[in-house]
C-alpha positions as CSV (number, residue, x, y, z in Angstrom):
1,X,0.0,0.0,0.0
2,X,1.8,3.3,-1.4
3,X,0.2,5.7,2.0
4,X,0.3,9.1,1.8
5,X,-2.5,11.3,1.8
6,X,-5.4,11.7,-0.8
7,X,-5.8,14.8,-2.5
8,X,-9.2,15.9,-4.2
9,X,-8.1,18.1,-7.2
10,X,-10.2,19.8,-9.5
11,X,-9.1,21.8,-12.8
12,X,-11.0,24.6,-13.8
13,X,-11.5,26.8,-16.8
14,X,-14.6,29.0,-16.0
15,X,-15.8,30.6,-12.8
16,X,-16.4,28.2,-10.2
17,X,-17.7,27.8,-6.5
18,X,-15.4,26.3,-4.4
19,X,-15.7,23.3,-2.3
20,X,-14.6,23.4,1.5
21,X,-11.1,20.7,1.4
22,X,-10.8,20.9,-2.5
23,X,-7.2,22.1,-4.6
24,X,-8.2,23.8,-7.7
25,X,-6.1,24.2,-10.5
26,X,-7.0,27.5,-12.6
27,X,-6.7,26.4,-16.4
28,X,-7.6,29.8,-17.3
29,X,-8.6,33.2,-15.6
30,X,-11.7,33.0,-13.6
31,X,-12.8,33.8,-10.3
32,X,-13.4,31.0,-7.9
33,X,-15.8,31.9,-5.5
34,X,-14.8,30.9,-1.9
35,X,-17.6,29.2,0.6
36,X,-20.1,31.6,2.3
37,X,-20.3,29.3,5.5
38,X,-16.7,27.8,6.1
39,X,-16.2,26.1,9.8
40,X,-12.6,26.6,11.4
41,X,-9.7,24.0,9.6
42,X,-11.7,24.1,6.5
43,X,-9.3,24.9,2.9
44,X,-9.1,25.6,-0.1
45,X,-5.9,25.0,-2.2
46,X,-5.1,26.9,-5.0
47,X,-2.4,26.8,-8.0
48,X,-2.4,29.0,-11.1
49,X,-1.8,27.1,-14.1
50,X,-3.4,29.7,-16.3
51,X,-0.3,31.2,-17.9
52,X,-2.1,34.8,-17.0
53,X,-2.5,37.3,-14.2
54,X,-5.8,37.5,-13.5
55,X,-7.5,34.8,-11.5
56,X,-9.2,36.0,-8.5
57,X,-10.1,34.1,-5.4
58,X,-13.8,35.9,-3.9
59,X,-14.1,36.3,-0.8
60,X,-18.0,35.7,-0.8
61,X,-18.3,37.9,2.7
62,X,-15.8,36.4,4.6
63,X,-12.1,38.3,5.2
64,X,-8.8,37.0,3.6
65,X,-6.0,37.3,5.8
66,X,-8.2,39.9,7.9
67,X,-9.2,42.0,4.7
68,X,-12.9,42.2,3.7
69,X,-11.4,42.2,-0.3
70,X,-11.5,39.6,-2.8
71,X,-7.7,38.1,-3.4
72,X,-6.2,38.9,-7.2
73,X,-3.6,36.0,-8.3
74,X,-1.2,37.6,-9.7
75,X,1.6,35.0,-10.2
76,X,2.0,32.9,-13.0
77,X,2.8,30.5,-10.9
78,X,1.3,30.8,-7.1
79,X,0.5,28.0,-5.4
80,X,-1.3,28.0,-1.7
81,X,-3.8,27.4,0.2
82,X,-6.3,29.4,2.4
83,X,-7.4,28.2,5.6
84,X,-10.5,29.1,7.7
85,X,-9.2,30.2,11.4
86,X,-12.1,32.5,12.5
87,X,-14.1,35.5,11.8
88,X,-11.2,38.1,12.0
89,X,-8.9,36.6,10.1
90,X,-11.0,35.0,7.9
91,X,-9.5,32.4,5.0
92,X,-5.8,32.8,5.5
93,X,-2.5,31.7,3.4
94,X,-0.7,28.8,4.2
């Protein structure tokens, strides 16, 4: 048995709603829209694969890294992934 853990992974090429403990891989620029309810430890993983600039990760009223702004990806090649840790914070990079 190889181990290791399992990884759900989803490309996408149009704007999308994302699932709580789901990697995305942006094909093209979109916006992926992050979940409205999220409980504390839930993610979202994230890598641009787009060859462009101008993905963007929707907050959809929760805060990103304690701002109440929608997050532009703006590396060709960024790779992360946003955590729920609360209210203040909001989703934040890891």
């Amino acid at each position: 048995e190889g181990g290791g853990d399992l990884f759900n992974v989803s490309g996408i090429s149009g704007n999308t709603n994302a699932i709580v403990n789901t990697d995305y891989a942006m094909l093209t620029g979109l916006t992926l829209t992050l979940p409205g309810t999220p409980a504390i430890n839930d993610y979202v993983g994230i890598i641009n694969l787009s060859n462009t600039t101008t993905g963007v990760v929707a907050r959809n009223g929760n805060n990103i890294m304690s701002l109440a702004e929608d997050l532009v990806v703006n590396d060709y090649n960024a790779r992360f992934r946003l955590v729920y840790i609360g209210v203040a914070n909001g989703w934040v990079i890891f």
